[in-house]
C-alpha positions in Angstrom: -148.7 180.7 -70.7 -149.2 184.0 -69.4 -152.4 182.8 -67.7 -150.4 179.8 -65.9 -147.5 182.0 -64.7 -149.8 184.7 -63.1 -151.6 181.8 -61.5 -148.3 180.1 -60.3 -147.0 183.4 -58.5 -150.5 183.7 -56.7 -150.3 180.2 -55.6 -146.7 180.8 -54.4 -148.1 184.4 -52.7 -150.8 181.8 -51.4 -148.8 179.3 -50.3 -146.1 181.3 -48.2 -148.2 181.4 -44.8 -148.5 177.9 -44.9 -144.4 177.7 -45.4 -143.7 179.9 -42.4 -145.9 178.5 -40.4 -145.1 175.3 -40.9 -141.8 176.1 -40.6 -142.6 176.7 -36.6 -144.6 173.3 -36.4 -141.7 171.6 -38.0 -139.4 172.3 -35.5 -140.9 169.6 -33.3 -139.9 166.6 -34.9 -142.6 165.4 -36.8 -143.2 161.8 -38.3 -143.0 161.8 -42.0 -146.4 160.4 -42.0 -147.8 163.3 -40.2 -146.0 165.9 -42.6 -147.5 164.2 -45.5 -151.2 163.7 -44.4 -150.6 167.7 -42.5 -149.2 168.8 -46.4 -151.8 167.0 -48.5 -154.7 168.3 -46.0 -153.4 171.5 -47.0 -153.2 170.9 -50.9 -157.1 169.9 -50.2 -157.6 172.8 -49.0 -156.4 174.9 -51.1 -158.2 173.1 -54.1 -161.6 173.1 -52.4 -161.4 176.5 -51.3 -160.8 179.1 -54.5 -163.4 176.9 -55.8 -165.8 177.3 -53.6 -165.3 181.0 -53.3 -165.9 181.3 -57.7 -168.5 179.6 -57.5 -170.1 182.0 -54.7 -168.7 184.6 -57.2 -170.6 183.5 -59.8 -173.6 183.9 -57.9 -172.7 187.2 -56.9 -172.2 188.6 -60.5 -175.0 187.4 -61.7 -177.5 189.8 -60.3 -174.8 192.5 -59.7 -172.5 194.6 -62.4 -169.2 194.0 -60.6 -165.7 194.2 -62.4 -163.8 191.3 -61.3 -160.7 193.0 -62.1 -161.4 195.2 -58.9 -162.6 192.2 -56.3 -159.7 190.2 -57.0 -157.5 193.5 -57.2 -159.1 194.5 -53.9 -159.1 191.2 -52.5 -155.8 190.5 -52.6 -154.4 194.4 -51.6 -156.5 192.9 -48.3 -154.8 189.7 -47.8 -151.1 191.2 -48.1 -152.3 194.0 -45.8 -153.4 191.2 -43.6 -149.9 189.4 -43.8 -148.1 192.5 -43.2 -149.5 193.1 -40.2 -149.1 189.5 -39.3 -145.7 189.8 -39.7 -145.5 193.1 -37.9 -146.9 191.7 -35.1 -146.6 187.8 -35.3 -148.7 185.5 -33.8 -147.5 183.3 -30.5 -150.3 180.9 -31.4 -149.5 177.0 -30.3 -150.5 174.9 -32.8 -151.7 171.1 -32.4 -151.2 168.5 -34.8 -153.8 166.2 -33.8 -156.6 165.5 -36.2 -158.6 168.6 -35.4 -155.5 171.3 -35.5 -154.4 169.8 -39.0 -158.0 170.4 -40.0 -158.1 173.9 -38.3 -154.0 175.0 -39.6 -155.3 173.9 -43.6 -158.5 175.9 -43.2 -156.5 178.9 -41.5 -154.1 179.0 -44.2 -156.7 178.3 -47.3 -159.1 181.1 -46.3 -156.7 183.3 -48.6 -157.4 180.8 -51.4 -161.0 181.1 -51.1 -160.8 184.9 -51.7 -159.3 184.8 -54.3 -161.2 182.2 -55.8 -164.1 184.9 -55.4 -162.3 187.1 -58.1 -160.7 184.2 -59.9 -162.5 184.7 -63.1 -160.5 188.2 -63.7 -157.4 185.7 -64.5 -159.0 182.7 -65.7 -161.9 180.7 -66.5 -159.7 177.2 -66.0 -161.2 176.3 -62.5 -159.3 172.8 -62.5 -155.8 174.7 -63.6 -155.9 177.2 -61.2 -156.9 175.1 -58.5 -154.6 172.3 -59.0 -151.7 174.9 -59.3 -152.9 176.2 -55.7 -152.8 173.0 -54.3 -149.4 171.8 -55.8 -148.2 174.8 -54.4 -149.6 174.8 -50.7 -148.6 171.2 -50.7 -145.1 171.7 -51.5 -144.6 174.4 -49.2 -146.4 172.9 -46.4 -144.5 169.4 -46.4 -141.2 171.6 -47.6 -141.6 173.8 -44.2 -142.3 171.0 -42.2 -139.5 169.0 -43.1 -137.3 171.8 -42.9 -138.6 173.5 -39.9 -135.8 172.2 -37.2 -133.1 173.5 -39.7 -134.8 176.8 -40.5 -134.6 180.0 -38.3 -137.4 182.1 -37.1 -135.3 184.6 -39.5 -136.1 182.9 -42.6 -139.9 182.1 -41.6 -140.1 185.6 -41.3 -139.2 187.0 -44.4 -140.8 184.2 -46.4 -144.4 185.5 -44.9 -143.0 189.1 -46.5 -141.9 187.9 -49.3 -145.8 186.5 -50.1 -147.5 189.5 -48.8 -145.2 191.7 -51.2 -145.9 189.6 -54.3 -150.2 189.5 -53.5 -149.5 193.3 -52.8 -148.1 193.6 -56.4 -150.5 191.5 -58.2 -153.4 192.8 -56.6 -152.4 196.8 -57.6 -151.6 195.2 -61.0 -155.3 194.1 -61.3 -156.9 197.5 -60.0 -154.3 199.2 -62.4 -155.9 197.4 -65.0 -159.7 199.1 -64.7 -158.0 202.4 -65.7 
């Protein structure tokens, strides 16, 4: 249970970029069929993705003595550092929800989950759990921002993206705390 939890609040941590900004693409009236196949691209995404990145892991630490406690906990100290500057200084990017932007706004918002796929194995060994938790998550949020986005304020995109970086911040520290 513990396992599931920690992985649920990284896949909400995950998933709260893809919220905010697809609370931004939302406010431009999009067809329910393009939120769906824009979330589920995103759920992909994040499935493929932390796989991919434990798998290179793997590889990794087998010819190297490295504490995966301290990637992951490094890891993800990097990717909330990342989102707080982000949301210091946000982005005026445009982007375009034709078949190439959806592919180029999933992989944008999944190359968190492949980073932390890389020290993945310092939580769990359940590949398929913590995968399919990231990409229930990122699918949510995705088609829950961009059905929401004409109704939600720059305000609220805002502190959701904060609200992610805090809880990777935390959970990363919690994972570096634990080598001592």
């Amino acid at each position: 249970m513990k396992e599931l939890i920690m992985l649920l609040i990284i896949g909400i941590g995950l998933s709260l970029d893809a919220f905010s900004v697809s609370t931004c693409i939302g406010m431009s009236n999009l067809s329910m069929k393009k939120i769906l196949n824009t979330s589920l691209t995103v759920g992909l995404f994040h499935f493929v993705m932390p796989i991919l990145g434990f798998f290179i892991s793997n590889q990794i630490t087998k010819y190297m003595l490295i504490n995966t406690d301290i990637i992951l906990g490094i890891i993800l100290l990097l990717i909330s550092t990342q989102m707080f500057i982000e949301y210091i200084k946000p982005s005026t990017k445009e982007i375009n929800l034709k078949r190439y932007g959806v592919f180029l706004f999933a992989l944008g918002v999944s190359l968190d989950s492949f980073s932390v796929g890389i020290g993945l194995k310092a939580i769990t060994d359940n590949l398929l759990l913590s995968s399919t938790v990231f990409s229930i998550c990122s699918f949510s949020f995705t088609f829950l921002g961009l059905s929401l986005g004409k109704y939600i304020n720059k305000l609220c995109k805002q502190y959701s993206y904060l609200i992610g970086a805090i809880l990777l911040f935390f959970i990363g520290i919690v994972f570096l705390l634990k080598i001592f």
